[in-house]
N, C-alpha and C positions, 0 to 999 in steps of 0.2 A: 450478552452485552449488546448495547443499541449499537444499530450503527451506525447512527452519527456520533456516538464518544470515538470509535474509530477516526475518521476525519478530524475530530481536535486532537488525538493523539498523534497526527500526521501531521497536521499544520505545524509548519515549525521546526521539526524535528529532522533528522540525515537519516539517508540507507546506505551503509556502507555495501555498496557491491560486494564485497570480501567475502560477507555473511551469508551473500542470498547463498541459497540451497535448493537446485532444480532435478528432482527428480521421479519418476513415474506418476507425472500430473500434478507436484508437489512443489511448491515452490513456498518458502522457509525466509522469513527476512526478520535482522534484525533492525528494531528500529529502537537511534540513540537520540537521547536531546539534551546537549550541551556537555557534549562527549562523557556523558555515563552510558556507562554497556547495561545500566539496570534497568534501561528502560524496555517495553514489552515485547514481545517475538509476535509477528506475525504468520500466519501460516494458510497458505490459499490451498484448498484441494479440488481435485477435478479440471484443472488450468485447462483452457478451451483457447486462449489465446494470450499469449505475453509480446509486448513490441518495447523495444528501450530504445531511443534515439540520446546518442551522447552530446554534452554540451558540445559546443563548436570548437570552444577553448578550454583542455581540460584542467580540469582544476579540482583541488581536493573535495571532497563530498560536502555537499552547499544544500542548506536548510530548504524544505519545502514550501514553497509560498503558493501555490496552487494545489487544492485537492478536491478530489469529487469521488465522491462512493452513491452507486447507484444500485438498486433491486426494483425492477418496475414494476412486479405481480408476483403471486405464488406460482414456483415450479420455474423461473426465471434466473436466469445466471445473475453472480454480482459485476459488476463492473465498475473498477479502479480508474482512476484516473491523476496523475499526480506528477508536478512541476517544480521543476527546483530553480531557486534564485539563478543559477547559471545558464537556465535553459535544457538542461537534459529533460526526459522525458519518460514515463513508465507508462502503461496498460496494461492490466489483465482483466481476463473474464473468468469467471471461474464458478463453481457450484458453492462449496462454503469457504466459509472465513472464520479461520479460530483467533483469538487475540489472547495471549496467557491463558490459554488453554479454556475458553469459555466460545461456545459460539456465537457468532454475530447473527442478529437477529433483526427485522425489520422490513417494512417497502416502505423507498419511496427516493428520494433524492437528500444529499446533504454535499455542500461546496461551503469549501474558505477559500477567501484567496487575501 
């Protein structure tokens, strides 16, 4: 999978905190859009870095209107970046990126906002 169909599968779309799944480098998300649970699992391996800053006011999980998924060379971690209408916050770096079970594949930059 490109990885910019990533980023428009983002744009738009909620991560229920609930779902995420963190563990030995593994971090597991689901991600819904317009509250179907059938939308695609993502799943980071190798996590090198994750930072969540929560909205100010919280409030139930609010659609993504900022995203950026970056790879800047072979052999270079991905890097997440991704903003919800409320203002919370995500980053991860990580080595791959499966999306229903396909790897994400690519260099270079992709942003919606």
């Amino acid at each position: 999978m490109d990885f910019r169909d990533v980023t428009g599968i983002l744009h738009g779309s909620t991560i229920d905190l609930s779902t995420m799944s963190f563990s030995e480098g593994r971090l597991a998300i689901r991600v819904e859009r317009g509250g179907a649970a059938a939308a695609p699992d993502l799943v980071f391996h190798q996590v090198e870095i994750m930072r969540w800053k929560p909205a100010k006011n919280p409030a139930p999980p609010s659609p993504l209107d900022t995203v950026g998924l970056e790879k800047l060379g072979a052999g270079e971690v991905w890097r997440l970046y991704a903003q919800t209408v409320a203002g919370a916050e995500i980053e991860i770096s990580c080595r791959t990126i499966v999306c229903d079970g396909a790897e994400v594949t690519g260099i270079g930059r992709s942003y919606r906002h």
